[in-house]
C-alpha positions in Angstrom: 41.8 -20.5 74.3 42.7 -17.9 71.5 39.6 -17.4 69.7 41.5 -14.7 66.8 43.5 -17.8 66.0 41.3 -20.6 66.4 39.9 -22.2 62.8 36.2 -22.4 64.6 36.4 -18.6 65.6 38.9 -16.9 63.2 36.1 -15.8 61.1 34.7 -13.3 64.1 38.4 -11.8 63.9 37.2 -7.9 63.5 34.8 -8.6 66.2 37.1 -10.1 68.5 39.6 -7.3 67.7 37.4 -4.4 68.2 36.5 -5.5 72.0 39.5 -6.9 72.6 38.4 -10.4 72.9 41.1 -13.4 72.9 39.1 -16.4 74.2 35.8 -17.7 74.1 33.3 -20.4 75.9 30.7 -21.3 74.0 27.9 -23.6 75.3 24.7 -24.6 72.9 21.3 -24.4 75.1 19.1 -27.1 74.1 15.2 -27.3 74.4 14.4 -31.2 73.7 16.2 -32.0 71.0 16.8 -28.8 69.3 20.0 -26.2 69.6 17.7 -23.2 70.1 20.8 -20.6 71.2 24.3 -20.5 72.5 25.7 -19.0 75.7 29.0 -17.1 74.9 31.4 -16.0 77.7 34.2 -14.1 76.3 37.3 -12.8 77.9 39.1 -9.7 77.2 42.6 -9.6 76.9 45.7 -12.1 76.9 44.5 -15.8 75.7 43.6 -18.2 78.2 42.7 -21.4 79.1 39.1 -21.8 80.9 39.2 -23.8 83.6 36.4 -27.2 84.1 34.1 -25.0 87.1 34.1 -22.4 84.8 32.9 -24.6 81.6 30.4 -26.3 83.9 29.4 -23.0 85.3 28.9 -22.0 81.3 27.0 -25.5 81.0 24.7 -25.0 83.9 23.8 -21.5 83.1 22.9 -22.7 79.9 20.5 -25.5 81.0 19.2 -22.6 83.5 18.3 -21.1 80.1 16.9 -24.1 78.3 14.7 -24.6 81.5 13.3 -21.7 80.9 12.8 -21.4 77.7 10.6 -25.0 78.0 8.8 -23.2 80.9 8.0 -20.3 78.6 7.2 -22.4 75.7 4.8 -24.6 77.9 3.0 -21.3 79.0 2.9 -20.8 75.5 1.1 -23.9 74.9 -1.1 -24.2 77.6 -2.3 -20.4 76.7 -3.0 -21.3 72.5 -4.7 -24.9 74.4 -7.0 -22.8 76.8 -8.1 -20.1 73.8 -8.9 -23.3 71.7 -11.1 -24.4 74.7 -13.0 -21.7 75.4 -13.3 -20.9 71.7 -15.0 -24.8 71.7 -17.3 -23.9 74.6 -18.5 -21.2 73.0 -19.1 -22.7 69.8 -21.5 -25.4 71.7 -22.9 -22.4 73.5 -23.9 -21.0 70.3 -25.0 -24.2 68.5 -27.6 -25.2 71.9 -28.6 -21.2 72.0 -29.4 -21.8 68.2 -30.4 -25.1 68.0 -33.7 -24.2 70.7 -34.1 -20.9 69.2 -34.7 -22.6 65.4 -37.2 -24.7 67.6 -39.0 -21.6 68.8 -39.3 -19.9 65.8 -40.5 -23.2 64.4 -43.7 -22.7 65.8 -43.8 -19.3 65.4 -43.3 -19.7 61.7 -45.9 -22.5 61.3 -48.6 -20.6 63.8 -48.2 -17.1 61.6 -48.4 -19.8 58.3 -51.6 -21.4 59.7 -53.2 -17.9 60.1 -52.2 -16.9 56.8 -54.4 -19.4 55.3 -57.4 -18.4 57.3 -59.9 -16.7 55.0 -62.1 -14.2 57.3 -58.8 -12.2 58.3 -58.6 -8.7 57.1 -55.5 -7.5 54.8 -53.7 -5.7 57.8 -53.7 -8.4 60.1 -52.6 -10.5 57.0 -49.9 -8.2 56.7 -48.4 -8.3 60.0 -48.5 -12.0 60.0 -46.4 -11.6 56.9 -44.2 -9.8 58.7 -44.0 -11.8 61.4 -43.2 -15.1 58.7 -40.4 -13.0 57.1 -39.2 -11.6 60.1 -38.8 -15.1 62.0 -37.3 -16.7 58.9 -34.9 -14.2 59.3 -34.1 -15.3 62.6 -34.0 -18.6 61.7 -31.7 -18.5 58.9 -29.4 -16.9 61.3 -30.1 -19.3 63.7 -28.8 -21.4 61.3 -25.5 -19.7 60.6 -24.8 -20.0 64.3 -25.4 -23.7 64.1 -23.0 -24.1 60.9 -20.4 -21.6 62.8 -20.7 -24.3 65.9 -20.1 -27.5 63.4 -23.6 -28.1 64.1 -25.3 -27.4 60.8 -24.2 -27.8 56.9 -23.2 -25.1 54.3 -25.2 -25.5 51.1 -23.9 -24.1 47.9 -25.7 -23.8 45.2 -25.9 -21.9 42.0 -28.6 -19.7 41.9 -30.8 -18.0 38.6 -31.0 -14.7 39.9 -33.5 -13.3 37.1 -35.2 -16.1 37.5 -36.0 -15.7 41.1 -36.6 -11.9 40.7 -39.1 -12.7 38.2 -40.6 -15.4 40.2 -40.7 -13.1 43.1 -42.4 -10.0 41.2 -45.0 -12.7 40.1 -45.9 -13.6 43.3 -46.0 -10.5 44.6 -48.3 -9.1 41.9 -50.5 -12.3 42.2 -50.5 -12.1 46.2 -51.6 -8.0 45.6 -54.1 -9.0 42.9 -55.6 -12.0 45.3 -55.5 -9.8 48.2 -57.8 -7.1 46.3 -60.6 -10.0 45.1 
């Protein structure tokens, strides 16, 4: 009734004074259980006494509010629920596309082996079926990437010698040149 006076409101005093405000209806919006926000109706001038319409006018407008504050935090929810979704989709998507491209390359991999280890082929067609080994593994250890990305594959960590496998490397790259040219 007079909010500059009131122990619940006296606090707000320069406010109230600066607008001219003398009495207040205050009505908490609720979403479930929660007080979210207020609605606030304040009158300007002498105190006053609201009457019951006018609280439960206050009261309805501010279940109006909660309504739609559930109806915006359901959109909410159904939007991050349909991302997640598609998100899933595509992470099958990607693990199938993966999983029957490994098994392509498969047999790409072991045919190119197989004529590796042929002795009557000449050093450039040995070379391109190199390429075509390193090329596919490649391939196929991002094929396997996608599968890990679609929970369809495992992460191995490992520590790794690096000068040890540079070394080994340059060894059998010298030995493969040095076979090659016998």
């Amino acid at each position: 009734t007079d909010a500059r006076r009131d122990p619940r409101t006296r606090e707000l005093a320069p406010y109230l004074e600066a607008l001219d405000i003398h009495a207040m209806l205050d009505t908490p919006i609720f979403v479930s259980t929660q007080c979210v926000g207020g609605l606030c109706v304040e009158h300007r001038g002498a105190p006053r006494d609201w009457t019951l319409e006018e609280a439960s006018f206050a009261t309805s407008l501010a279940d109006f509010a909660a309504v739609a504050l559930q109806s915006q935090q359901r959109a909410r929810l159904e939007q991050r629920t349909n991302v997640a979704e598609r998100l899933e989709s595509l992470g099958l998507l990607a693990g199938g596309v993966a999983h029957d491209f490994n098994n392509l390359l498969t047999a790409v991999i072991g045919n190119a082996e197989l004529a590796l280890l042929r002795r009557n082929i000449d050093d450039d067609v040995r070379s391109d079926f190199q390429r075509i080994v390193d090329a596919s593994q490649q391939a196929a250890d991002l094929a396997q990437q996608m599968l890990t990305y679609a929970g369809r594959g495992t992460i191995v960590r490992r520590d790794l010698d690096l000068a040890r496998l540079v070394s080994e490397f340059v060894q059998s790259r010298s030995l493969g040149a040095a076979g090659a040219q016998v």
